[in-house]
C-alpha positions in Angstrom: -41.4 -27.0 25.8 -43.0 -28.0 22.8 -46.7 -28.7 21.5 -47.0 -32.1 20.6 -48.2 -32.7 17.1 -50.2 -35.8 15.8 -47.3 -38.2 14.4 -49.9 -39.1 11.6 -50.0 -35.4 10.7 -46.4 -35.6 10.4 -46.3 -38.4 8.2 -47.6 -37.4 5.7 -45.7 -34.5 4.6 -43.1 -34.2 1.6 -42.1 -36.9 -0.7 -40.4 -40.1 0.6 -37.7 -41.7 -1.7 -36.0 -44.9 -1.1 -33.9 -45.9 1.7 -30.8 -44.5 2.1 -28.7 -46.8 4.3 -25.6 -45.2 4.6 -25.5 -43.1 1.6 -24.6 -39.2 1.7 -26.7 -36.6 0.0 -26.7 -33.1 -0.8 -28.9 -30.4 -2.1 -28.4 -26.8 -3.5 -27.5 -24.2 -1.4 -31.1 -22.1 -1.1 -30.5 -18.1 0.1 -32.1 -17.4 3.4 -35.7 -15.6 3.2 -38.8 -15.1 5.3 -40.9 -19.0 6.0 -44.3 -18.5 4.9 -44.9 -21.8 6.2 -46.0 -22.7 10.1 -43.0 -24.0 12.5 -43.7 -26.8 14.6 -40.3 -27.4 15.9 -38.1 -25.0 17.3 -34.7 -25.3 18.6 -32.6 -22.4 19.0 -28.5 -22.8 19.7 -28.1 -18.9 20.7 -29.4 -15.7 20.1 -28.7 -15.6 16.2 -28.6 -19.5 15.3 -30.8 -22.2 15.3 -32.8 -24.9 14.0 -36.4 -25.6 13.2 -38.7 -28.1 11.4 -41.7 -26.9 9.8 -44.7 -27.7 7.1 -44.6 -25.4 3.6 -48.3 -23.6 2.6 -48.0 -26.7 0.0 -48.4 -29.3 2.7 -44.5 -30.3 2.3 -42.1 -30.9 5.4 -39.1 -28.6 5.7 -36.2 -28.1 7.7 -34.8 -24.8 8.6 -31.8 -23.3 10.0 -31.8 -19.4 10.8 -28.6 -17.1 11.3 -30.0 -14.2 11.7 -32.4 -14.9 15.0 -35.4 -16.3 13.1 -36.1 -13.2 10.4 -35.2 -15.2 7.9 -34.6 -19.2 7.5 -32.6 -21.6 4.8 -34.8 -24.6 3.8 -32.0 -27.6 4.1 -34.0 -30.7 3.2 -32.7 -32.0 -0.2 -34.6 -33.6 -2.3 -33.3 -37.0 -1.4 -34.2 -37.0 1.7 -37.3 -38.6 2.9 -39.7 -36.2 5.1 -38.3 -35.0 8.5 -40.3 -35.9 11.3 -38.2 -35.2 14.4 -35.3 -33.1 14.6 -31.9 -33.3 17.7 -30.0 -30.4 17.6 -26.3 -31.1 18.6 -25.6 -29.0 21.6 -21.7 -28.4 20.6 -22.4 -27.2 16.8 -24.6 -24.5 15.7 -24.0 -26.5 12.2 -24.8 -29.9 13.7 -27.8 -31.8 13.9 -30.2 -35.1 13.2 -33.2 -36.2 12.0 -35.1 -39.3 12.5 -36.8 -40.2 8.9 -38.7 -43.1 7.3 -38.2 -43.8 3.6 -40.8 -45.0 1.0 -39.6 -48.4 1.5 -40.5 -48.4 5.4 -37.2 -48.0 7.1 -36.7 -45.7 9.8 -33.3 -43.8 9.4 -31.1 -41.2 11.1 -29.3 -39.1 9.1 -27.0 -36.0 10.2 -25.6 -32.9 9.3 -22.7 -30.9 10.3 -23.1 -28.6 7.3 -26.2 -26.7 8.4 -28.4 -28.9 6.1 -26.6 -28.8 2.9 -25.1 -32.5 3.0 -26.8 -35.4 4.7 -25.3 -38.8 5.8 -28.1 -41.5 6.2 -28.2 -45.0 8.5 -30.7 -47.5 8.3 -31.9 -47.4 12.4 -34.3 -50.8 12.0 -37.3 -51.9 9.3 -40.5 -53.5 10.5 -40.1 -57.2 10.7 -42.8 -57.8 7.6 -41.4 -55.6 4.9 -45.0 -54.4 4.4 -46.0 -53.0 8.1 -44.8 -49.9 8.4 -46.7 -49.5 11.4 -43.6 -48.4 13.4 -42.3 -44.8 13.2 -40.0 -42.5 14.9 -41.6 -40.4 18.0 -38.4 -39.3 19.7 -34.9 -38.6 18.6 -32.7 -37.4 21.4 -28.7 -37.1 21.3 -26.8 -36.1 24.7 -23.1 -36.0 22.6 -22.2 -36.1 19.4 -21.7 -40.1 19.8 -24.8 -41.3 21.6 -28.4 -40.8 20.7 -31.3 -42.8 20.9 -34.4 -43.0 18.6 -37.5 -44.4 19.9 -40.5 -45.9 17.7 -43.8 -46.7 18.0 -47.3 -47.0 16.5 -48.9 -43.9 16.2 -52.2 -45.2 18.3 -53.5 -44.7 22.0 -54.3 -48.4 22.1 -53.0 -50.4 25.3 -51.7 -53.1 22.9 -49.4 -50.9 20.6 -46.0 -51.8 20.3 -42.8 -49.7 21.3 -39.0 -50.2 20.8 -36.0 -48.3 21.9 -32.6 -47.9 19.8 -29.3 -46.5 20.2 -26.0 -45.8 18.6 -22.5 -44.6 20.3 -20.8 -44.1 17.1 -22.6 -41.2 15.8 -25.5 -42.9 14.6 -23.6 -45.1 12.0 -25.5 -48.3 13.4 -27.8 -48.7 15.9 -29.2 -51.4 17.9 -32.4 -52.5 20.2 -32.2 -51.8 23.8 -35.3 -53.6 24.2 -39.0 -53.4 23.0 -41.1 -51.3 25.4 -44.5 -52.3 26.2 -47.5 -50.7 26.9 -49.0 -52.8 29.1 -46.1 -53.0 31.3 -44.2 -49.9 30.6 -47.1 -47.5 29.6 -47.4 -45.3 26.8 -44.4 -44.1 25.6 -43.9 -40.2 25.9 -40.7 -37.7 26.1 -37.7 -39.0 26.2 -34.4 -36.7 27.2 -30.7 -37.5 28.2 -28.4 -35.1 30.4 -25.5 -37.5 29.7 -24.7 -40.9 27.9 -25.9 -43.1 30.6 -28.5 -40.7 32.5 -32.1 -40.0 30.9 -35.5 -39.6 32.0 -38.6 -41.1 29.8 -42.1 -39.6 30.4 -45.0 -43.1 29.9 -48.5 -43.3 30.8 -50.0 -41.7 27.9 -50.9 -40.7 24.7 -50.8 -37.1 24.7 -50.9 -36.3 20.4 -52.0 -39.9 19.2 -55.3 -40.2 20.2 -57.1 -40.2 23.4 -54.9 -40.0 26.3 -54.4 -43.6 28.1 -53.5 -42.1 31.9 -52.0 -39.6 33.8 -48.2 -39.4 33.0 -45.4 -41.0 34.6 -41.6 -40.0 35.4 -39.3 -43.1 34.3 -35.3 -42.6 35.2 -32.5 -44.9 33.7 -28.8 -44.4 34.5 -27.3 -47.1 32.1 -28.3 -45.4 29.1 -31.6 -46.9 28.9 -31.0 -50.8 29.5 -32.9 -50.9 32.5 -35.7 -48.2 34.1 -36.8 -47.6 37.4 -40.1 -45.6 38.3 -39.4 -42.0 39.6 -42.9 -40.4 39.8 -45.9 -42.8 39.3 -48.3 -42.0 36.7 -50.7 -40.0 38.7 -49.2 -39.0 41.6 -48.6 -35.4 40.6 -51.2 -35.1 38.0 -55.0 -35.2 37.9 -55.3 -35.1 34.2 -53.1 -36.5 31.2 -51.9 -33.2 30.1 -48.2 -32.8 29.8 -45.0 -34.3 31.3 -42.0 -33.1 29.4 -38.2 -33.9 30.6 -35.4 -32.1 30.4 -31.8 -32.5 31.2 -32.6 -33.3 35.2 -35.8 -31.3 35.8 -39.4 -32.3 35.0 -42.7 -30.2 34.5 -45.5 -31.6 34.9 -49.2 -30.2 34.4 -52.4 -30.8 34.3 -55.3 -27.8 33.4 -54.3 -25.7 36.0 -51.2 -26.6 37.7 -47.5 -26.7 37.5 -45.1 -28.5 39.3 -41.6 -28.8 38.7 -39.9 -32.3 39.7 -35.9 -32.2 40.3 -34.2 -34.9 42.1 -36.7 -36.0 45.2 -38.0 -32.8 45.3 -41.1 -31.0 43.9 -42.0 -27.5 44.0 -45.0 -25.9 45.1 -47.5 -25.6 42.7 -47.7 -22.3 40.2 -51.3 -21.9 39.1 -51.7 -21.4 35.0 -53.8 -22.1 32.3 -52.4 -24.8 30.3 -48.4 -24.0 30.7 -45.9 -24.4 28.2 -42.3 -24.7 30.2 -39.2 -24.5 29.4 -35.4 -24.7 31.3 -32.2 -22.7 30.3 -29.7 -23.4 33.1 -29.3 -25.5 35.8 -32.4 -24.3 38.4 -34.2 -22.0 35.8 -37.3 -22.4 34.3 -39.5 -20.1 32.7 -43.3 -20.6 32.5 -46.3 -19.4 30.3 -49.6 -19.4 30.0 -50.5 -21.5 26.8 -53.9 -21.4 24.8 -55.6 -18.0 24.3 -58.9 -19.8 25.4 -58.3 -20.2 28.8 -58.1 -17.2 31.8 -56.3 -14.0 30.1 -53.2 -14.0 31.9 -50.2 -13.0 29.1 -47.3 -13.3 31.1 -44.2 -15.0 31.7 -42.9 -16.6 35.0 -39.3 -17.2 35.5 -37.6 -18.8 38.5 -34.2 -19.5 39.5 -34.7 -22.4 41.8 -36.2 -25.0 40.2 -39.9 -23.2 40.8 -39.6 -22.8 44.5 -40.0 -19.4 44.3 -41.5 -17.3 41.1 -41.0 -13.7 39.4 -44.0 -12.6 36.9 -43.1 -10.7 33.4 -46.1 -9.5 31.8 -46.3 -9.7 27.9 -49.3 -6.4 28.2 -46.5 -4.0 26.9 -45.7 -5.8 23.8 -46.8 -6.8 20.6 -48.0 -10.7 21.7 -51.4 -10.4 23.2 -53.2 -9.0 19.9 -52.2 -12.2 18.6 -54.3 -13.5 20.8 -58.0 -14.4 20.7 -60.9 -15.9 18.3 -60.4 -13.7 15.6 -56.8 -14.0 15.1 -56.8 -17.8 16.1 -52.9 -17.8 17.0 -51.8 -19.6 20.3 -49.0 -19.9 22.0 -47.2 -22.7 20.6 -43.7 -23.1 22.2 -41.1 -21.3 24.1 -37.6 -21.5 23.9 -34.5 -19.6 26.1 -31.2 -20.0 25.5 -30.3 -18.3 28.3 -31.9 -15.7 31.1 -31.7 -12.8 29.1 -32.5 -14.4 25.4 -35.5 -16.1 24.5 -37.9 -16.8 21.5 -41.8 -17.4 21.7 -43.9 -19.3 18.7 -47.5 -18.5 18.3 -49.0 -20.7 15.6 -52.2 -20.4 13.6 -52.7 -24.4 12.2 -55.8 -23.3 10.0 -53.8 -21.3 7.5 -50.4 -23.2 8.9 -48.9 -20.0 9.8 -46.3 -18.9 12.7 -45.6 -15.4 14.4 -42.1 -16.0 15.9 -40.9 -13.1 18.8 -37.7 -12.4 20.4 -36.4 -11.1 23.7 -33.1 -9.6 24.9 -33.8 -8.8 28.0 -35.2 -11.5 29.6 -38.7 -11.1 28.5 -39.5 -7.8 29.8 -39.6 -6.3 25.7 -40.4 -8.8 22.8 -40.1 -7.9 18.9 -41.9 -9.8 16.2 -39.0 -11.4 14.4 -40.7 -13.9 11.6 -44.2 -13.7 10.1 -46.5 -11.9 8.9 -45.6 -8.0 9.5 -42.4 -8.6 10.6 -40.2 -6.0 10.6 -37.8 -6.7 13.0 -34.4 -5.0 12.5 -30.6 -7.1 12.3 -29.9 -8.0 15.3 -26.8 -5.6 16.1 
């Protein structure tokens, strides 16, 4: 699970050229070194390999691929390509992946990769319907093959009257079209989106969490024709007291509020696991892995894994490595995301947004040991 950053924060990194509609572009091959930059993104394919989109010490958007478990990352935005604001990583290809864009000239675009970043193939997804709002941008990109993605857009507001609209492709994302707009009013604030398959997704609405002040407590939304149609799965507020986080993935939900967890799957919900602002995330069908997220609340470094779908959990405690100093006023770093790529392998991304820098750690062992991997006093060996 990811924090979520203001879309308007997003916007306005790098430099936005014209639209590319469905032209191909390519940039030099840059050797991989250390990011000095801060990670907001990340999205890991195994224990060497993944993905990752991030803001430069200038201000500028980048995206990043790393082969070498995060110590050091190639920068594969060209400089054609307008500023990456959400990234899909395709689950088949550690080379693979997509990025939802909007150009100088205000149309949103997809554009994909299957060469690691070094050449880009851009569609037009839709443009405003006055060429001079650009009010609409991309908040969610989410592919469940290599054929079918969607993109949602929307305003980058809180209001109860902002619009919403929901696209898809099945060809790869060489065109795209409407599903249907979604409203506010009568759909609630749009939120996470995630497919397991072509026709089966889940859509987390009721609020604003990132855009402003939250509208509601969030909602679980389930479609299984690929997002034509929705039917309510958890009303907004029935789980939650607050409009924290709801975040879906691939048939399980989390959802928190200040101090609680539960984990949604099917009709059932576990018991409650008591943290301070969790950050979840899932790595196989039943497991989940919890952790506490900002420094400022209860001191409680540890990790909670389960392998039921949070009926039952084990604790790992982070005291024996490096992570807790990170923590605190006077280093300013929380924890920003975690990601497992399976029960022995996971990363952990502790961000500091003042200076924009990231501390990124790894585990082989299923988070018993964690080594600092990417950021300042990193001195992590290969990985063997």
């Amino acid at each position: 699970m990811r924090r979520f950053v203001p879309l308007v924060f997003l916007i306005v990194l790098g430099v936005s050229l014209g639209a590319c509609g469905a032209a191909s572009t390519s940039g030099p091959a840059m050797p991989p070194r250390p990011f000095a930059g801060m990670i907001l993104e990340l999205h890991m394919f195994s224990r060497e390999s993944g993905w990752a989109t991030g803001v430069k010490p200038s201000g500028d958007a980048a995206l990043l691929t790393t082969r070498d478990g995060g110590r050091t990352w190639s920068q594969g935005t060209p400089p054609q390509l307008p500023p990456v604001q959400h990234l899909s990583m395709d689950p088949t290809s550690e080379s693979a992946a997509w990025v939802a864009t909007v150009s100088k000239k205000g149309r949103v675009e997809a554009c994909h990769t299957r060469s690691a970043g070094r050449n880009w193939r851009c569609h037009d997804v839709a443009s405003p319907t006055d060429p001079t709002d650009v009010s609409l941008w991309p908040s969610q990109i989410d592919f469940a093959s290599p054929s079918t993605g969607w993109i949602e857009l929307q305003q980058p507001t809180g209001r109860a009257s902002a619009r919403a609209e929901l696209w898809q492709t099945r060809d790869g994302g060489r065109t795209w079209h409407e599903l249907f707009p979604l409203s506010y009013q009568g759909f609630g604030a749009a939120g996470p989106i995630a497919f397991s398959s072509p026709n089966v997704g889940v859509h987390v609405v009721g609020y604003a969490y990132g855009y402003g002040n939250g509208v509601g407590a969030p909602g679980v939304y389930e479609t299984t024709d690929g997002g034509r149609s929705w039917r309510v799965r958890y009303p907004p507020g029935k789980l939650s007291r607050k409009d924290q986080q709801a975040l879906p993935s691939h048939g399980m939900q989390a959802v928190t509020d200040e101090a609680y967890l539960w984990i949604l799957r099917g009709e059932e919900v576990s018991p409650a696991l008591k943290l301070y602002d969790p950050l979840v995330d899932f790595y196989g069908a039943g497991r989940v892995v919890a952790a506490t997220g900002l420094a400022s609340g209860p001191r409680d470094e540890a990790l909670y894994f389960s392998d039921d779908a949070g009926q039952h959990w084990s604790r790992v405690s982070f005291a024996e490595s490096a992570i807790p100093k990170y923590f605190g006023p006077n280093w300013s770093y929380y924890l920003y995301q975690i990601d497992f790529v399976s029960p022995r392998v996971g990363f952990v991304l502790l961000n500091q947004e003042q200076v924009l820098k990231s501390l990124m750690f790894r585990t082989l062992d299923g988070g018993r040991r964690w080594t600092l991997v990417s950021g300042p006093g990193a001195k992590a060996p290969a990985l063997p």
